[in-house]
Each structure stands twice: as C-alpha cells, then as structure tokens.
PDB file as gemmi writes it, atoms N, CA and C in Angstrom:
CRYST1    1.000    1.000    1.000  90.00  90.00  90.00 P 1                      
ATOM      1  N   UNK A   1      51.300 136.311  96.044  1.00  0.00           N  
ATOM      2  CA  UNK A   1      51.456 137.267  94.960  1.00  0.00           C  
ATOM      3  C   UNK A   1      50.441 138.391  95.122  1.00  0.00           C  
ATOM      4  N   UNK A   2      50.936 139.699  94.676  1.00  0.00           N  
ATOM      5  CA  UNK A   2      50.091 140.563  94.784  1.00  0.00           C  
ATOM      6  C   UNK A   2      49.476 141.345  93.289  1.00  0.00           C  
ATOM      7  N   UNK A   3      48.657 141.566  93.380  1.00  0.00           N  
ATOM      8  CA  UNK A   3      47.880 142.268  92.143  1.00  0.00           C  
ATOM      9  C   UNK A   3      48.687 143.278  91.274  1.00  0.00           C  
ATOM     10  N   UNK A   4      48.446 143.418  89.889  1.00  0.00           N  
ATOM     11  CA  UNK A   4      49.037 144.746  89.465  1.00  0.00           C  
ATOM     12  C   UNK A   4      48.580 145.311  88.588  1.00  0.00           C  
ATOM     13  N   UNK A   5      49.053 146.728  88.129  1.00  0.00           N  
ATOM     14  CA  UNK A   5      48.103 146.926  87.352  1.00  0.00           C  
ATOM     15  C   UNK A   5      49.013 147.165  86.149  1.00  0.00           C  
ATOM     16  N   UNK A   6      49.814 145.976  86.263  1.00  0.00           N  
ATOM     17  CA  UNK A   6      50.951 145.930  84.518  1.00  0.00           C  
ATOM     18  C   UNK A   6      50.160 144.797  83.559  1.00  0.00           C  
ATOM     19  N   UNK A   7      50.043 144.845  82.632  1.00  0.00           N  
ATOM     20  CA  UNK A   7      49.491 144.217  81.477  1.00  0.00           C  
ATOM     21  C   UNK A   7      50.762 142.606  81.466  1.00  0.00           C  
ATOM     22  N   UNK A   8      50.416 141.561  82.257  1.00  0.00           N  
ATOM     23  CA  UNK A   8      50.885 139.992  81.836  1.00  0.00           C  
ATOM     24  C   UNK A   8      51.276 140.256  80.500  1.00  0.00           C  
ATOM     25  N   UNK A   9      52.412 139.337  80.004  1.00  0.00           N  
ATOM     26  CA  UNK A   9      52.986 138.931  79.017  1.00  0.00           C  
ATOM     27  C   UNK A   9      53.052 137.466  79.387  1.00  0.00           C  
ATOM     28  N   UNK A  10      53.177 136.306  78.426  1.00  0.00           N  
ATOM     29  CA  UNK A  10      53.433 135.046  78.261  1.00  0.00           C  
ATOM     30  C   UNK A  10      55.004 134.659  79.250  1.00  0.00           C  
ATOM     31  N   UNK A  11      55.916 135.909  78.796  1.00  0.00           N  
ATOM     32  CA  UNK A  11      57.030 136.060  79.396  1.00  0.00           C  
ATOM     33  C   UNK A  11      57.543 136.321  80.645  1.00  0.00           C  
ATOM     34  N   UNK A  12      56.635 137.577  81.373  1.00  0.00           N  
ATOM     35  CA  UNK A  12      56.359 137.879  82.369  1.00  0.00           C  
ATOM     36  C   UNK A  12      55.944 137.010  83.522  1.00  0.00           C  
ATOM     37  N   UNK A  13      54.813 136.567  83.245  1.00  0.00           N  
ATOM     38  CA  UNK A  13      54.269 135.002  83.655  1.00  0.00           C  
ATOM     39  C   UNK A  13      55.363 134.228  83.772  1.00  0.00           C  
ATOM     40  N   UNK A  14      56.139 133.392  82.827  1.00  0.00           N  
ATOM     41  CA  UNK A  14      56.507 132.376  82.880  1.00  0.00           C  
ATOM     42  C   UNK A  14      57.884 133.125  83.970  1.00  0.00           C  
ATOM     43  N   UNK A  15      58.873 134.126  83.824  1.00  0.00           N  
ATOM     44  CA  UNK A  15      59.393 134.551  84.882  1.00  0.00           C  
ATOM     45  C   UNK A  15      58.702 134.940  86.458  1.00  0.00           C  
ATOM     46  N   UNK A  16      58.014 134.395  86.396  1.00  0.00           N  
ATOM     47  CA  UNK A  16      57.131 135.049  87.764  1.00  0.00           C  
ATOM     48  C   UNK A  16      56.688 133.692  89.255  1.00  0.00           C  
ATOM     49  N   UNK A  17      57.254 132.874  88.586  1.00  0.00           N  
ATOM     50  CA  UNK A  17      56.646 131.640  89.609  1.00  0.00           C  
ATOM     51  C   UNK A  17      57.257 130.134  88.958  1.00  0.00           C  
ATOM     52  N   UNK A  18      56.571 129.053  89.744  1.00  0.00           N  
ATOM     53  CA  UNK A  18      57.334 127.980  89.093  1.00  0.00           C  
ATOM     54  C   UNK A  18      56.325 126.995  88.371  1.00  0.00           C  
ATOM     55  N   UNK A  19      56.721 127.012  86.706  1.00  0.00           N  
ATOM     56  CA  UNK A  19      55.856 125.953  86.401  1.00  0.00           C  
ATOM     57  C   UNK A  19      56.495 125.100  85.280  1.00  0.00           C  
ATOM     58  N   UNK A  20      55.462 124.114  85.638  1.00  0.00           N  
ATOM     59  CA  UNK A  20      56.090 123.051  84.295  1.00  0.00           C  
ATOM     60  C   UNK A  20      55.761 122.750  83.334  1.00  0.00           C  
ATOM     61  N   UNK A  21      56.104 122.154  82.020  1.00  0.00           N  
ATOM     62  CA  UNK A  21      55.954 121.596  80.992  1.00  0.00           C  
ATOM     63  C   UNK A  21      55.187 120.494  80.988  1.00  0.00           C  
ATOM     64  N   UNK A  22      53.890 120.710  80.600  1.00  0.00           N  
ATOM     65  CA  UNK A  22      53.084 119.126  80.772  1.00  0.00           C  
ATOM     66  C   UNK A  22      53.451 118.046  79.595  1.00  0.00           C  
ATOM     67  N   UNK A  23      53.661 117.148  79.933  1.00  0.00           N  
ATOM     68  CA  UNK A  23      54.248 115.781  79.014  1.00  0.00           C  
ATOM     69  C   UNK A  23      52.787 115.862  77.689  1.00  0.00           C  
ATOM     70  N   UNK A  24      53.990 115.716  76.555  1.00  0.00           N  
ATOM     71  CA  UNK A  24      52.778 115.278  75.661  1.00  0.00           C  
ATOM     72  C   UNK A  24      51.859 116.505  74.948  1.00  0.00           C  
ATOM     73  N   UNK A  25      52.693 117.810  75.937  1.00  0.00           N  
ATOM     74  CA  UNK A  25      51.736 118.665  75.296  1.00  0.00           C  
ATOM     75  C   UNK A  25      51.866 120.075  75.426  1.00  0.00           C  
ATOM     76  N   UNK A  26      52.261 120.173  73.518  1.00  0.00           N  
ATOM     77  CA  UNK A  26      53.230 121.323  73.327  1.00  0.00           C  
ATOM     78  C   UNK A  26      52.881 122.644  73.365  1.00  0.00           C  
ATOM     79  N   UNK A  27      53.526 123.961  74.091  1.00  0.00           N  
ATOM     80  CA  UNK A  27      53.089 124.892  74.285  1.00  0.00           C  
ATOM     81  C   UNK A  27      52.340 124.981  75.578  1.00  0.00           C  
ATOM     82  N   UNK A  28      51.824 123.787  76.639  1.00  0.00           N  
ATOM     83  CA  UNK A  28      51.633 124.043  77.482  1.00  0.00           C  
ATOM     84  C   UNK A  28      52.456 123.890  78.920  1.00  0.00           C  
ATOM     85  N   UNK A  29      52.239 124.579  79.947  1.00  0.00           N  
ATOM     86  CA  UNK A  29      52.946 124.724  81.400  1.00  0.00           C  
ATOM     87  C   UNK A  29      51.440 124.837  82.428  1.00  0.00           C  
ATOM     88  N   UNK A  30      52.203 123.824  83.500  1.00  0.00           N  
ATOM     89  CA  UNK A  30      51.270 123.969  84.541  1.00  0.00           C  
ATOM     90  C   UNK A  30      52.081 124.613  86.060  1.00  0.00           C  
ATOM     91  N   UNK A  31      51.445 125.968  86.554  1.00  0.00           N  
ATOM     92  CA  UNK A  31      51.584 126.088  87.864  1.00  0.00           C  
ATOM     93  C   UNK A  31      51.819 125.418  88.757  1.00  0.00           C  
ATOM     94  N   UNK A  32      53.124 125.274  89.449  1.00  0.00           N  
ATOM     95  CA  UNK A  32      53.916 124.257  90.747  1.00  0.00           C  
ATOM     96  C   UNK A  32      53.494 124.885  91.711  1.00  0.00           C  
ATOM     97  N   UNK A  33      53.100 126.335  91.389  1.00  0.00           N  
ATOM     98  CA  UNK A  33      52.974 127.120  93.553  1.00  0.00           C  
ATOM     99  C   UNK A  33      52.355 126.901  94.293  1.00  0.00           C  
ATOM    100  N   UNK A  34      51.652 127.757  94.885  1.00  0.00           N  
ATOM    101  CA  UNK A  34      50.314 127.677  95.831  1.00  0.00           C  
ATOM    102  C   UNK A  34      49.381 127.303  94.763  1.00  0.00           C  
ATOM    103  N   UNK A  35      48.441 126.254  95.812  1.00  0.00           N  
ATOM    104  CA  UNK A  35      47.268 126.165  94.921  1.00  0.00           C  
ATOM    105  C   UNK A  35      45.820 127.198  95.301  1.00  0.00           C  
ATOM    106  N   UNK A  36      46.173 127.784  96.205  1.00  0.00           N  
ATOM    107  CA  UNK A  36      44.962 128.890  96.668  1.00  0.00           C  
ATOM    108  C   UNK A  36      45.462 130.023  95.946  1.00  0.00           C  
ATOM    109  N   UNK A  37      46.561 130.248  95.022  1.00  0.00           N  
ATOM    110  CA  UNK A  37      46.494 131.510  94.096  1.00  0.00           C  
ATOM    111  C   UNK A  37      45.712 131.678  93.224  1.00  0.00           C  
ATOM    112  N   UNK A  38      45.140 132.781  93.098  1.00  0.00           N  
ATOM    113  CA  UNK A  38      43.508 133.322  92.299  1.00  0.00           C  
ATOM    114  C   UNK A  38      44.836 133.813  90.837  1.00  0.00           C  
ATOM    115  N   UNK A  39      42.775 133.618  90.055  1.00  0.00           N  
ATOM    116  CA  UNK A  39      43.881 134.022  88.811  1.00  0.00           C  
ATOM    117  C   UNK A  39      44.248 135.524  88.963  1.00  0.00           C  
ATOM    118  N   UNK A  40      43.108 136.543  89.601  1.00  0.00           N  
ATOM    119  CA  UNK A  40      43.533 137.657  89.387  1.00  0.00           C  
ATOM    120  C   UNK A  40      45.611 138.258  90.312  1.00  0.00           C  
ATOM    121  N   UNK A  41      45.616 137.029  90.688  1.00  0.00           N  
ATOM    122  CA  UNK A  41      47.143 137.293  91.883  1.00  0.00           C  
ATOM    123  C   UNK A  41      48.299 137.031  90.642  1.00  0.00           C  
ATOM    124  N   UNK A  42      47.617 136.009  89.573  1.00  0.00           N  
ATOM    125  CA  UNK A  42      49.060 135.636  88.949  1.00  0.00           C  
ATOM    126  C   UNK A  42      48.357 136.932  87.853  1.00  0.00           C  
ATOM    127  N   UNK A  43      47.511 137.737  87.239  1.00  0.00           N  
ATOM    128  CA  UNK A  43      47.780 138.491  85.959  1.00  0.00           C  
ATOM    129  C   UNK A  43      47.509 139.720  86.449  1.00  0.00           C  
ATOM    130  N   UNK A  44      47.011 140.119  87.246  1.00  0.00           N  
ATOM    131  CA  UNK A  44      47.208 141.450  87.778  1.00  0.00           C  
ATOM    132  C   UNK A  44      45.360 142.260  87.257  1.00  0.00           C  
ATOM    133  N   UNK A  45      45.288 143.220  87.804  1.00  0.00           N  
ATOM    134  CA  UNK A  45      43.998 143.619  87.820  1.00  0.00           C  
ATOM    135  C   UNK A  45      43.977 144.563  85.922  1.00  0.00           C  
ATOM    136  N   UNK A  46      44.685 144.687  85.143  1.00  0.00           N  
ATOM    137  CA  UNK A  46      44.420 145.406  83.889  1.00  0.00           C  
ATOM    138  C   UNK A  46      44.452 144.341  82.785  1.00  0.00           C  
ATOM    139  N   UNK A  47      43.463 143.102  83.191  1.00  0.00           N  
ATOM    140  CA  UNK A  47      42.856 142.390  82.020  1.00  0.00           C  
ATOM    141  C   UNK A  47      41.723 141.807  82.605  1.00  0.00           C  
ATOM    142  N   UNK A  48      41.276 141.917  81.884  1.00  0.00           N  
ATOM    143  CA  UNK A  48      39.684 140.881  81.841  1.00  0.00           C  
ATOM    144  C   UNK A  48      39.598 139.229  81.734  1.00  0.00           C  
ATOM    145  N   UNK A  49      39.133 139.047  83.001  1.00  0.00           N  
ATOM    146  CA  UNK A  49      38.898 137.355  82.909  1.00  0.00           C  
ATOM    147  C   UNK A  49      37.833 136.867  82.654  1.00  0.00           C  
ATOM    148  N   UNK A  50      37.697 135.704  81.754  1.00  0.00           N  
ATOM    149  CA  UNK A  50      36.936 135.666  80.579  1.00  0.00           C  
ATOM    150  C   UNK A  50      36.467 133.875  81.385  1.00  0.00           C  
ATOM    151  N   UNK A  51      35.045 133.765  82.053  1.00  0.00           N  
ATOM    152  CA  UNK A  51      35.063 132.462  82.637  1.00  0.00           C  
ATOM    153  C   UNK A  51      33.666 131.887  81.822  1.00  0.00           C  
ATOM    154  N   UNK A  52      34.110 130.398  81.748  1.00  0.00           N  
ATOM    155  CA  UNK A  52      33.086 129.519  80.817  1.00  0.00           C  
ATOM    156  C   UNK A  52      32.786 128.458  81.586  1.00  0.00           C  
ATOM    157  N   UNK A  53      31.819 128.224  81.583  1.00  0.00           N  
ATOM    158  CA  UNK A  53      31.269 126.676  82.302  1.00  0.00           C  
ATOM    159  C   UNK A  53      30.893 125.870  80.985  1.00  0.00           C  
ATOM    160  N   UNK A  54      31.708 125.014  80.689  1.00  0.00           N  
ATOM    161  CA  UNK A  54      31.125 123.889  79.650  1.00  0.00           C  
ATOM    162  C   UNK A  54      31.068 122.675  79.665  1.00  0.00           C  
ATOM    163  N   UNK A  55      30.488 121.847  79.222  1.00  0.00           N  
ATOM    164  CA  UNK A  55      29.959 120.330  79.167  1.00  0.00           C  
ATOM    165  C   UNK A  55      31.105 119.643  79.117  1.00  0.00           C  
ATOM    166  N   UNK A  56      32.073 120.104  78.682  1.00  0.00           N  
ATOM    167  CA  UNK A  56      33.838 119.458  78.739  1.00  0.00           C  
ATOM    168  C   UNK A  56      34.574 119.502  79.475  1.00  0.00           C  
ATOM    169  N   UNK A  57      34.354 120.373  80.653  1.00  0.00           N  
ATOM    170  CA  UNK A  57      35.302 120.654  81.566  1.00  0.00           C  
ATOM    171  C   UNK A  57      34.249 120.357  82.601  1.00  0.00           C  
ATOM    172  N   UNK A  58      35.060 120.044  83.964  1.00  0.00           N  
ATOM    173  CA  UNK A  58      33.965 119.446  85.176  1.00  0.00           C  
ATOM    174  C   UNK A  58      34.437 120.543  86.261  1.00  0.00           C  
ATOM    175  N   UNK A  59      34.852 121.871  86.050  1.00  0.00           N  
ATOM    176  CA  UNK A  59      35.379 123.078  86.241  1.00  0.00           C  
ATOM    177  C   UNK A  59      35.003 123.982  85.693  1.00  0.00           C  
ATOM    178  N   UNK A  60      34.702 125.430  86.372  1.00  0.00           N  
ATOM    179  CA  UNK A  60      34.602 126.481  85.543  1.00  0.00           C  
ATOM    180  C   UNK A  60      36.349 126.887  85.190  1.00  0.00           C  
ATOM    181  N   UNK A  61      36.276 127.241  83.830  1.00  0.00           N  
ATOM    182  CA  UNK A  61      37.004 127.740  83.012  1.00  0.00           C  
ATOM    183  C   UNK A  61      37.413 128.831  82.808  1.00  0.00           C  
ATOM    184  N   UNK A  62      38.339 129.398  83.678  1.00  0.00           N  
ATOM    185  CA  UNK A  62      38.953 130.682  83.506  1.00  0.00           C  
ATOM    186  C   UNK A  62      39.980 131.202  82.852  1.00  0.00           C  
ATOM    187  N   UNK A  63      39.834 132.131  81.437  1.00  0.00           N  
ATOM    188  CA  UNK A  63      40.909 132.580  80.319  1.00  0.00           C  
ATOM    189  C   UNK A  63      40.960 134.060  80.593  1.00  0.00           C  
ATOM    190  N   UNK A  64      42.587 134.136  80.040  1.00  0.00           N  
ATOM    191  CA  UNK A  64      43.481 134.984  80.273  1.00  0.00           C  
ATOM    192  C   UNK A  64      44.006 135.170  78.845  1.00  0.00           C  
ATOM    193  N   UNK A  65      43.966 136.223  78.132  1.00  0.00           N  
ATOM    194  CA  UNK A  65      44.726 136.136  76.693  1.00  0.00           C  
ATOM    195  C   UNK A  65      45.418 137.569  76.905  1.00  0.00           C  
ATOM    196  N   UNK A  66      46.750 136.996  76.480  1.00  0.00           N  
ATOM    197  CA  UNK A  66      47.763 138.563  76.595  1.00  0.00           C  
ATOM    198  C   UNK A  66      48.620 138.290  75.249  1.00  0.00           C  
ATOM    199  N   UNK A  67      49.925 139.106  75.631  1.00  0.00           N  
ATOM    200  CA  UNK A  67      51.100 139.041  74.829  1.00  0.00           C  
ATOM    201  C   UNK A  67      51.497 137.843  74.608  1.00  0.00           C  
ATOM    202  N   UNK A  68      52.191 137.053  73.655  1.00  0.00           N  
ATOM    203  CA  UNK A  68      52.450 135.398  73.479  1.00  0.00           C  
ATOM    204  C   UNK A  68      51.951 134.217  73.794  1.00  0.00           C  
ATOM    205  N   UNK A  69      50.519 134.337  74.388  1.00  0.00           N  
ATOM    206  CA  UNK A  69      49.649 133.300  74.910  1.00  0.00           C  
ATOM    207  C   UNK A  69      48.677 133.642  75.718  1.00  0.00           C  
ATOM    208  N   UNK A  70      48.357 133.081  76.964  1.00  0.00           N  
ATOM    209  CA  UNK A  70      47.342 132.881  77.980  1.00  0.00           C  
ATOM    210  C   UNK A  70      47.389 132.361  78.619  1.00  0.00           C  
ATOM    211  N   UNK A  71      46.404 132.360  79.560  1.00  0.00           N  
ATOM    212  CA  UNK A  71      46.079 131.724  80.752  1.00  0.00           C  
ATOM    213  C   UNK A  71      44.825 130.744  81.022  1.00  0.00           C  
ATOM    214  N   UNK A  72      45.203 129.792  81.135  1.00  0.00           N  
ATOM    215  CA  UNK A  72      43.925 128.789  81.379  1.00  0.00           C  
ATOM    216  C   UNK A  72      43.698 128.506  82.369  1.00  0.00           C  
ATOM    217  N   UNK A  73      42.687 128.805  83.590  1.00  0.00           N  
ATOM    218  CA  UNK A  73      43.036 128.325  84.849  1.00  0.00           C  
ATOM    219  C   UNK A  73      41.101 127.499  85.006  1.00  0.00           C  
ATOM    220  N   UNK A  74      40.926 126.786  85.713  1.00  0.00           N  
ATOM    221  CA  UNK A  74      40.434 126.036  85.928  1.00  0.00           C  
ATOM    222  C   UNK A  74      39.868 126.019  87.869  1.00  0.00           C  
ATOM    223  N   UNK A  75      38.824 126.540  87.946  1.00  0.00           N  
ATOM    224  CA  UNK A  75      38.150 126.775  89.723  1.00  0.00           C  
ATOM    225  C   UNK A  75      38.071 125.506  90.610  1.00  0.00           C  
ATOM    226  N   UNK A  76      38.097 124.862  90.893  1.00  0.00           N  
ATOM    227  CA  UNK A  76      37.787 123.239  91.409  1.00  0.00           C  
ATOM    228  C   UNK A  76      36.983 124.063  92.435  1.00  0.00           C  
ATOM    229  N   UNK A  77      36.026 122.810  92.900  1.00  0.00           N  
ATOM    230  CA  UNK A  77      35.411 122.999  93.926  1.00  0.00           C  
ATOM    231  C   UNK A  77      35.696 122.849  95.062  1.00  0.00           C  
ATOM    232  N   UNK A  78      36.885 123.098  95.580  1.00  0.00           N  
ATOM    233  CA  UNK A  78      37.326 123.461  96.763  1.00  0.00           C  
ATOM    234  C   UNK A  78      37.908 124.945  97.475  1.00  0.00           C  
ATOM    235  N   UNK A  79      37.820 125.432  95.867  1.00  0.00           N  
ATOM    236  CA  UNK A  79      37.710 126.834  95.820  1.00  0.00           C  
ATOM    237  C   UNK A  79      39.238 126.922  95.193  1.00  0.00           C  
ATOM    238  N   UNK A  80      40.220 125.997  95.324  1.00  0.00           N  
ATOM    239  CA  UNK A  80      41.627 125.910  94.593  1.00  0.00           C  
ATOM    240  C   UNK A  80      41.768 125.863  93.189  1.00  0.00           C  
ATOM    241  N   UNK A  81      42.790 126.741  92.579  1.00  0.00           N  
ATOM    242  CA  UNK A  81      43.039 126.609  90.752  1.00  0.00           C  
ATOM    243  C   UNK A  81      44.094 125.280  90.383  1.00  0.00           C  
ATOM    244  N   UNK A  82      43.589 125.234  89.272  1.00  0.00           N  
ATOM    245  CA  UNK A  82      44.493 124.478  87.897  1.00  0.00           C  
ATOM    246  C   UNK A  82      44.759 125.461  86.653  1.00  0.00           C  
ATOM    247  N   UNK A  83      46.352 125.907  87.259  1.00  0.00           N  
ATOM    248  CA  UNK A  83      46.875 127.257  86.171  1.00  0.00           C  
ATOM    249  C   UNK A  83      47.426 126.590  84.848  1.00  0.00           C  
ATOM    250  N   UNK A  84      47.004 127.131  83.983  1.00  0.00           N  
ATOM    251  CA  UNK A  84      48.195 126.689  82.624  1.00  0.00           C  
ATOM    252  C   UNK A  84      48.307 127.760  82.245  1.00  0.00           C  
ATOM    253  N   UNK A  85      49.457 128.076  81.477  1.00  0.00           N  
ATOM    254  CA  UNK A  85      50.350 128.747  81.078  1.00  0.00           C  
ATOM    255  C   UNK A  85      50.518 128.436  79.721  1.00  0.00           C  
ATOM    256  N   UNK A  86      49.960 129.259  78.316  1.00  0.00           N  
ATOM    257  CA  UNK A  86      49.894 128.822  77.235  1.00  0.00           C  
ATOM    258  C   UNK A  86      50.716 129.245  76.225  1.00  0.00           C  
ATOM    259  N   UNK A  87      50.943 128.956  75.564  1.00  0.00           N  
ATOM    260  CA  UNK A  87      51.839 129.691  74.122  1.00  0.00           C  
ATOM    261  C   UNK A  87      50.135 129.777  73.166  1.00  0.00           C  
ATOM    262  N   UNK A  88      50.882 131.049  72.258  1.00  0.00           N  
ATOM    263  CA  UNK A  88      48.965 130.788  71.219  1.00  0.00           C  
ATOM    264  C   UNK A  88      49.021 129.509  70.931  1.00  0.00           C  
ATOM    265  N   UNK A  89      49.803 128.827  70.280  1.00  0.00           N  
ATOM    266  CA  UNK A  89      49.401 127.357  69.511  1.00  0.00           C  
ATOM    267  C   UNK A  89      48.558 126.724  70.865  1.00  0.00           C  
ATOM    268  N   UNK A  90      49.595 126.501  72.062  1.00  0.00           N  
ATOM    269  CA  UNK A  90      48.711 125.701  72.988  1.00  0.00           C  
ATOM    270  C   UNK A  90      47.281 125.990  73.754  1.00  0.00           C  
ATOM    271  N   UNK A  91      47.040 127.424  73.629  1.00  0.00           N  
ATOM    272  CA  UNK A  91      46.320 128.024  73.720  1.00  0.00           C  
ATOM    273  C   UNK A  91      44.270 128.113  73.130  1.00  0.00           C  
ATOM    274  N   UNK A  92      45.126 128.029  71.930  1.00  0.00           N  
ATOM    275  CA  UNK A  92      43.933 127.971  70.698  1.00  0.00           C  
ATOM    276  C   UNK A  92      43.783 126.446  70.331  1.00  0.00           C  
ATOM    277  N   UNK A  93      44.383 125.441  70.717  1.00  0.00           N  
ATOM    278  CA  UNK A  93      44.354 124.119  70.988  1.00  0.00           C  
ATOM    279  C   UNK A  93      43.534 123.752  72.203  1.00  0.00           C  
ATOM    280  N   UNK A  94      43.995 124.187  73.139  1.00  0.00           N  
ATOM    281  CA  UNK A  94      43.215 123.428  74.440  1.00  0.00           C  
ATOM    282  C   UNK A  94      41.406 124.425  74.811  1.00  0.00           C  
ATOM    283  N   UNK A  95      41.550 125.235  74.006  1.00  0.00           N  
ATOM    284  CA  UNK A  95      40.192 126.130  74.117  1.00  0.00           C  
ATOM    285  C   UNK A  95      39.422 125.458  73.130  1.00  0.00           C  
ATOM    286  N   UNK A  96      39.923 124.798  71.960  1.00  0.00           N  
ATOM    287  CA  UNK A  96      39.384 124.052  71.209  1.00  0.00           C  
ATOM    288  C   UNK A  96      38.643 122.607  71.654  1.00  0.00           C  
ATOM    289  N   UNK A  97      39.616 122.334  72.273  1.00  0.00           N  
ATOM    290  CA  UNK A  97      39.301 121.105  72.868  1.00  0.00           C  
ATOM    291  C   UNK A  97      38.327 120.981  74.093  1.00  0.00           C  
ATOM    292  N   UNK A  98      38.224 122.462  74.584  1.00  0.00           N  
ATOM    293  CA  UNK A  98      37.197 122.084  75.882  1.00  0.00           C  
ATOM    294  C   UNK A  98      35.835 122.819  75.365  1.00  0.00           C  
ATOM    295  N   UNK A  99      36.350 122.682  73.925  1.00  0.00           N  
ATOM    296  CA  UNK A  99      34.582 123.173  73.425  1.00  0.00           C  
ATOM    297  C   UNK A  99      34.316 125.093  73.246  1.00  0.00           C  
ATOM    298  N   UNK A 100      35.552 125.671  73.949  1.00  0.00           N  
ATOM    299  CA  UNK A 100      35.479 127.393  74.032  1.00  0.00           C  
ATOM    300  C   UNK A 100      35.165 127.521  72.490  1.00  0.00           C  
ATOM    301  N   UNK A 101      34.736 128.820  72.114  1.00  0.00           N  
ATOM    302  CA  UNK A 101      34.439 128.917  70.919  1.00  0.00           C  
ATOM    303  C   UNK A 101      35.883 130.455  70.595  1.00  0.00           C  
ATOM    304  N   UNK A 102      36.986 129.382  70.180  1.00  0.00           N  
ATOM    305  CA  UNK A 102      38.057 130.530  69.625  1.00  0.00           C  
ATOM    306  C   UNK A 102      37.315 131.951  69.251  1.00  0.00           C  
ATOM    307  N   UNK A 103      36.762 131.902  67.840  1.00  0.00           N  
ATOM    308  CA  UNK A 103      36.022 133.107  67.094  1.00  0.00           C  
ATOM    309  C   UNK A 103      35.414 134.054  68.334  1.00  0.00           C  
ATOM    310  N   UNK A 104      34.297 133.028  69.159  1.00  0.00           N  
ATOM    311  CA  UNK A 104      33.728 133.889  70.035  1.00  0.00           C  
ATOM    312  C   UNK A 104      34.479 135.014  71.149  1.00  0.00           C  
ATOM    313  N   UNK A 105      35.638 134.492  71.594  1.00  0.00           N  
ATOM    314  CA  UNK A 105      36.640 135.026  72.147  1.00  0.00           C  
ATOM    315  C   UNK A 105      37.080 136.178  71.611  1.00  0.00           C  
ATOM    316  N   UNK A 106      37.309 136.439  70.285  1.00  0.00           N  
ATOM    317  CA  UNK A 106      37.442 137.398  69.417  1.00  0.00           C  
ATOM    318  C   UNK A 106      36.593 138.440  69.489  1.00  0.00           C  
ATOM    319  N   UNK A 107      35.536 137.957  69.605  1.00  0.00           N  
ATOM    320  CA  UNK A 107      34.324 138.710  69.711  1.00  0.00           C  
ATOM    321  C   UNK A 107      34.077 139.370  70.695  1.00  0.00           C  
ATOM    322  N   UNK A 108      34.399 139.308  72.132  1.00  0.00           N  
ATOM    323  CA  UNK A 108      34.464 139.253  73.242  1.00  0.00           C  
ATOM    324  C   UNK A 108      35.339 140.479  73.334  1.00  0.00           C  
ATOM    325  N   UNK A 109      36.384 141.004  72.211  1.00  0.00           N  
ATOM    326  CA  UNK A 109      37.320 141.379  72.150  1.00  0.00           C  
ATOM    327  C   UNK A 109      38.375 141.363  72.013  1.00  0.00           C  
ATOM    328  N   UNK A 110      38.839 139.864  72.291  1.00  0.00           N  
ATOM    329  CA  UNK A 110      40.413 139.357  72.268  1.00  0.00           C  
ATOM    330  C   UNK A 110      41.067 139.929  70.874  1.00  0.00           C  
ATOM    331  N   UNK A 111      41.991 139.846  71.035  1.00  0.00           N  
ATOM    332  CA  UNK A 111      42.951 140.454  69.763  1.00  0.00           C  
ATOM    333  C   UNK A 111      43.620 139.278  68.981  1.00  0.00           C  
ATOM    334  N   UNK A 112      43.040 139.019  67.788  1.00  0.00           N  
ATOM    335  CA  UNK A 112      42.980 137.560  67.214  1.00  0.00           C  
ATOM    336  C   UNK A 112      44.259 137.206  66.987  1.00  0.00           C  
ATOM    337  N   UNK A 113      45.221 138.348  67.241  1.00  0.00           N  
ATOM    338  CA  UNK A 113      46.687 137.749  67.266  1.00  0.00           C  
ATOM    339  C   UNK A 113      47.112 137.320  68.060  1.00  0.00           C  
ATOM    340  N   UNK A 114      46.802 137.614  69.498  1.00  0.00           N  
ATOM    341  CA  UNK A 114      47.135 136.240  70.449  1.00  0.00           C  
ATOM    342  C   UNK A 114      47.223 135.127  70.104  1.00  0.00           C  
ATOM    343  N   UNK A 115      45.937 134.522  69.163  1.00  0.00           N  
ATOM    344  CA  UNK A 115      45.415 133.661  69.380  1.00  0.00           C  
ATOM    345  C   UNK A 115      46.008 132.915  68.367  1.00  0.00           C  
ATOM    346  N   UNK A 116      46.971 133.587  67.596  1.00  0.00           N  
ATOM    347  CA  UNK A 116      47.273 133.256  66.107  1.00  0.00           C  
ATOM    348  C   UNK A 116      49.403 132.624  66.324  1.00  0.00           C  
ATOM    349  N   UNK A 117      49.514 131.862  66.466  1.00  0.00           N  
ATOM    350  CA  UNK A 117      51.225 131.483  66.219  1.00  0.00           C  
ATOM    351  C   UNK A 117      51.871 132.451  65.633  1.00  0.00           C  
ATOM    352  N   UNK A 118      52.850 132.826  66.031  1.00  0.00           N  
ATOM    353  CA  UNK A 118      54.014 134.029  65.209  1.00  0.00           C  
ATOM    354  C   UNK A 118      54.987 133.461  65.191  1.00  0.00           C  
ATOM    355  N   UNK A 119      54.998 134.263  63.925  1.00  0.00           N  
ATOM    356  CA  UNK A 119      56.933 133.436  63.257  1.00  0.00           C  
ATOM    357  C   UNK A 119      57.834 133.877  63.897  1.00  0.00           C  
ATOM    358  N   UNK A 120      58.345 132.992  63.909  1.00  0.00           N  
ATOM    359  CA  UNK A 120      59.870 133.315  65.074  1.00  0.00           C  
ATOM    360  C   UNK A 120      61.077 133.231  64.182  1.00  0.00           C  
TER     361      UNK A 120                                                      
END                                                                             
C-alpha cells in the first residue's frame, strides 16, 4: 500500500484491504494482510499518529481516530503490526481498556465525536 494524502474514513479503511471481525467483540476488525504494513501505509500521511506505551499493553500502541472510528495498531518487536479497525463504540472501549486516557485524546485534539457512537 502506498501513502496518501486523503483523510481515512472507518469506510474507506474497511474497503481497502482484508479484515476480520474479532469473535466476542463488537465493533472490532483485525487486519488479514501483510504483516510488515506500517500504520502510516494503511491511513495515509494527513493524520496524526498518536503512540502510547502503557503498563497494559506489552506493545507500543498506535491510534488513528478519523470519520466512524479508528485505528488501533499495535508495534511488536519484530518490527511487525497488530491492525484493528474500530467503530467509536469499539474504539472508546478498547482505549479504555488498555488504560489510554479517552478525555486525554481529546485533548491532544481528537474530535470528541469520533469518539462518541452516532445514531444510525
């Protein structure tokens, strides 16, 4: 994949490569492709990647927040990713859970409606 400089959508993403539905857990998708794809290859160079090292994850933590969700990708030390593919609910759930500080994200700049479920 090559870089771009179009603004990711949740939609965009999920048309763009192959991923799956992780069992058990709603709103999220995990990346089937290459595992040497960087995050900047799957969202393109006109967003900011937002990386956390925390006591919960045994990975640095790399977020992606756009149109209908985000990106959770995860560095292993082999230099290979662990992509997810979020909806906001799953999103603001699994950032919760690895200890990210939602609010702070906000702060950071994010646009708290990402981060927020919309009525459908």
């Amino acid at each position: 994949m090559t870089p771009s400089a179009r603004m990711p959508t949740y939609a965009s993403l999920e048309v763009a490569g192959p991923w799956r539905d992780i069992p058990n857990c709603p709103g999220r998708r995990v990346w089937r492709g290459p595992r040497d794809t960087t995050v900047r290859e799957l969202v393109g160079d006109a967003v900011t990647i937002h990386v956390f090292e925390h006591t919960t994850a045994a990975d640095p933590v790399h977020v992606v927040v756009f149109d209908g969700g985000g990106l959770i990708s995860y560095r292993q030390a082999d230099g290979r990713f662990a992509h997810t593919l979020n909806t906001p609910e799953g999103l603001a759930r699994k950032l919760r859970e690895l200890g990210i500080d939602v609010d702070g994200l906000i702060e950071l700049g994010i646009d708290a409606a990402a981060l927020t479920p919309r009525a459908t």
